[in-house]
C-alpha positions, 0 to 999 in steps of 0.5 A: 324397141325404140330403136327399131322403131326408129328404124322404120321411122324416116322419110325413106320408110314414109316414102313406101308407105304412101307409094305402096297406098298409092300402089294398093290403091290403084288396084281397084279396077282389078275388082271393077272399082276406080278408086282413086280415078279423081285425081286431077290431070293436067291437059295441054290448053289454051283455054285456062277452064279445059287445062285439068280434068279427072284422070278417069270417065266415071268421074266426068261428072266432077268439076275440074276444080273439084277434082284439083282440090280433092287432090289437093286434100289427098295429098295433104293428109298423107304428107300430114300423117307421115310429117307427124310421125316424123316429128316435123312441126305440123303447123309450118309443114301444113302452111308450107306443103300448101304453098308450095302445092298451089305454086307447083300446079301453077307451074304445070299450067303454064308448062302445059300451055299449047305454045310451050307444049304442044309437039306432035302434029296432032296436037298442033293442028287440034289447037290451030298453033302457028308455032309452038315451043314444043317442049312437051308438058315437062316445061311444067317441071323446069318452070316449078325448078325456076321459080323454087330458085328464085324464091329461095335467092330472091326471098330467102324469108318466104323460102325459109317459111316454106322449108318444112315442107321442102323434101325433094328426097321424100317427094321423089322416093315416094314416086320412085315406089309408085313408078315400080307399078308402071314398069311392071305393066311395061315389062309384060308387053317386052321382058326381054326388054326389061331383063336387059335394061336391068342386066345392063344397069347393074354392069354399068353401075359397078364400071362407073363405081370403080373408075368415078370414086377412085377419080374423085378421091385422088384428085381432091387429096393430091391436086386440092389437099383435102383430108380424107374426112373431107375427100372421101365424102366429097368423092362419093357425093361426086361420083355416086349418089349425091346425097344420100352417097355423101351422107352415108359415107359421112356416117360410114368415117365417122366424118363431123356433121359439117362435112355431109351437110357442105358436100350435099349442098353441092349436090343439090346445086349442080345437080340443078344446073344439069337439070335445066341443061342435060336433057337438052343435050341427050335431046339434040346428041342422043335422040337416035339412042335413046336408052343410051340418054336414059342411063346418062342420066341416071350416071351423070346427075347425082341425086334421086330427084334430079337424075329420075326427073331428067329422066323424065324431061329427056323421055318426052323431048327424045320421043317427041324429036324422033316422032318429028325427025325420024317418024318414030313413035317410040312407046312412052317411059322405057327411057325414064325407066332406064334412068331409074333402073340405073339409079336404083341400082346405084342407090343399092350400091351405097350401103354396100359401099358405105360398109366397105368404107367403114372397114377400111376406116375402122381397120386401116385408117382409124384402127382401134383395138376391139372395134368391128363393123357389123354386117348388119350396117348394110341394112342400116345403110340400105335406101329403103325406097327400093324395097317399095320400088320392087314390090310394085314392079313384082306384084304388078308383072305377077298379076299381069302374067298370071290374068292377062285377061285383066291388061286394060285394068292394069293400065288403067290403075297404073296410069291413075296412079302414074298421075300421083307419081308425076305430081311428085315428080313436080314437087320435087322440083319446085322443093329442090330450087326452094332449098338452093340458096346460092348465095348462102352457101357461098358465104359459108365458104363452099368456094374450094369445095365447088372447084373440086365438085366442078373439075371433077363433074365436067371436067370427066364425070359426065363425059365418062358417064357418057361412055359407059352408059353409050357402051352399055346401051348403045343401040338397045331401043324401046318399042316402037309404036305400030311398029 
């Protein structure tokens, strides 16, 4: 029973719960009800006092700071409730999440400002800018990755204070959850649209599954002489899913804890360095294809947070370069769904995987008399998030398909509820540069080990992700806009 218990007792679990929270709450306007309409949004501005507001009009009544501190609480107590199921130590997790919710909305206020977001000419001209950075409001997401980064490296003692609080995997799996919602919506207007994106994920996934791991595996065991206690981690951190991929393969070999915990370290350094520079790359390269950005993304960079939130970040720089460019005006979020369909499935895999991995070790490589795998380790290894992500996305199309005289409440609980996702979003940045202390993990001697992840990642893991997500998704669009 506690072991059961246990089970459904972790932050992959906390993170359905409160995404599916979110989910049911933002339900009301199907029953003439704006629950959760409070929340506060942020607007681009160039008067600090008009630069947040209530998400909803039947809150227009509530001050602007109110609205941020109601918001402020919501989140608090649910983290709260789901950190003390957790047995994190609640005193730091509260000072923590405190901090770093403030200094995270800080930094959407400076990304949103006009100058630095500002990019279509309506905006422009409403605003009278002379110039603008045109970064979009995601500059708020690399600003709250820059200064977690420099808090973690500068004032390693404040950082440390703030750890508890610091979970970019609990952060983004729960916006993941509230995401599904989103693409539900979306996926009514275009199913073929979305029937494809999720065909073409899965094919592209398998491809890249076979060709990276296979890559990574030899080259750390024949070029770098790396035991396969040390390779085969490596080789799934590297080439799959970062994280979770390297812990779950760890688990799977029975690896010494030492191992997942230097190889994820890896991962989250690299997979900020390809935050701040990627989505740039598919900006400038791939705004004429942008589904093909979309799952580059989810390929290239190798953790839930980094690979969704560029997603995220690519999705605005692309829409709004091909509006300059171009004059297109593709519809919003179907190139940040294409990165999170693909990672998805990518995540679906790693149970899967780690399963295979634990037969050929328990049956080849570490062969002991009497000893079986069980099936049921599939589901241990399972990224529950998943199960949420598709809940949302399933409810959300069935009531859509089935009222959909009720479209406009859809979209209005949805975005409600995309406010709350897109503020985990910003938490998972500023949480991923806080737990990136560079000069630490030099110091434990990462050094060989990032030769391997840097040969291998730019040397042909971004460049092959390149070319299977261009093979696979070349020329499929999302909906134009008018169009």
């Amino acid at each position: 029973m506690s072991n059961q218990k246990s089970q459904f007792n972790t932050e992959d679990w906390w993170a359905v719960y409160l995404g599916l929270l979110v989910f049911v709450l933002s339900l009301g306007p199907f029953g003439g009800l704006d629950i959760i309409g409070w929340v506060v949004t942020p607007k681009i501005w160039t008067e600090l006092s008009k630069s947040i507001g209530a998400f909803s009009k039947n809150y227009a009544g509530l001050s602007n700071f109110l609205s941020l501190f109601l918001t402020y609480v919501a989140y608090l107590v649910v983290l709260t409730i789901g950190a003390a199921s957790l047995g994190l130590k609640l005193g730091k997790f509260i000072y923590g999440f405190t901090v770093i919710f403030w200094l995270t909305y800080a930094c959407v206020l400076v990304g949103s400002f006009a100058n630095i977001a500002a990019n279509a000419p309506g905006d422009i001209k409403k605003f009278n800018l002379s110039w603008s950075l045109r970064l979009t409001q995601e500059a708020g997401l690399i600003c709250a990755l820059l200064v977690g980064l420099f808090i973690s490296n500068f004032t390693p003692k404040f950082a440390e204070s703030l750890r508890e609080a610091a979970r970019p995997e609990w952060y983004i799996k729960t916006a993941i959850v509230i995401l599904g919602a989103a693409l539900g919506v979306k996926a009514v207007t275009a199913m073929a649209l979305a029937t494809k994106i999720m065909f073409l994920g899965l094919c592209s996934i398998v491809v890249a599954y076979l060709l990276y791991w296979a890559l990574v595996y030899l080259m750390a065991r024949t070029w770098f002489k790396f035991s396969r206690e040390w390779a085969a981690p490596l080789a799934s951190g590297i080439s799959i899913c970062g994280v979770s991929a390297a812990i779950a393969t760890g688990a799977a070999i029975r690896a010494r804890p030492i191992v997942a915990i230097m190889v994820s370290s890896l991962v989250v350094i690299f997979a900020v360095v390809e935050l701040i520079f990627l989505p740039f790359v598919a900006q400038h390269f791939l705004y004429t294809d942008p589904l093909t950005a979309g799952a580059w993304m989810a390929l290239a960079v190798k953790t839930d947070g980094a690979a969704v939130a560029s997603g995220q970040i690519v999705d605005s720089l692309i829409l709004a370069k091909a509006l300059a460019v171009q004059g297109i005006r593709y519809e919003p979020g179907w190139i940040l769904s294409t990165a999170t369909t693909v990672k998805i499935f990518i995540d679906i895999m790693i149970g899967v995987w780690a399963f295979i991995l634990a037969v050929i070790w328990c049956t080849v490589i570490e062969c002991k008399p009497g000893e079986k795998v069980k099936v049921v380790e599939i589901w241990h290894r399972f990224p529950k998030f998943i199960i949420g992500y598709a809940l949302t996305f399933l409810v959300m199309l069935f009531i859509c398909l089935k009222a959909p005289g009720q479209m406009g409440a859809a979209r209005a609980g949805s975005g409600a509820a995309d406010v709350f996702r897109s503020l985990f979003f910003a938490l998972t940045f500023f949480s991923i540069g806080l737990i990136s202390n560079f000069r630490k993990l030099w110091e434990e001697g990462i050094g060989k080990l990032a030769l391997v992840y840097f040969v291998a990642l730019f040397g042909f893991i971004i460049w092959m992700g390149l070319g299977i997500a261009w093979v696979f998704f070349h020329g499929v669009k999302p909906p134009i806009i008018g169009g």
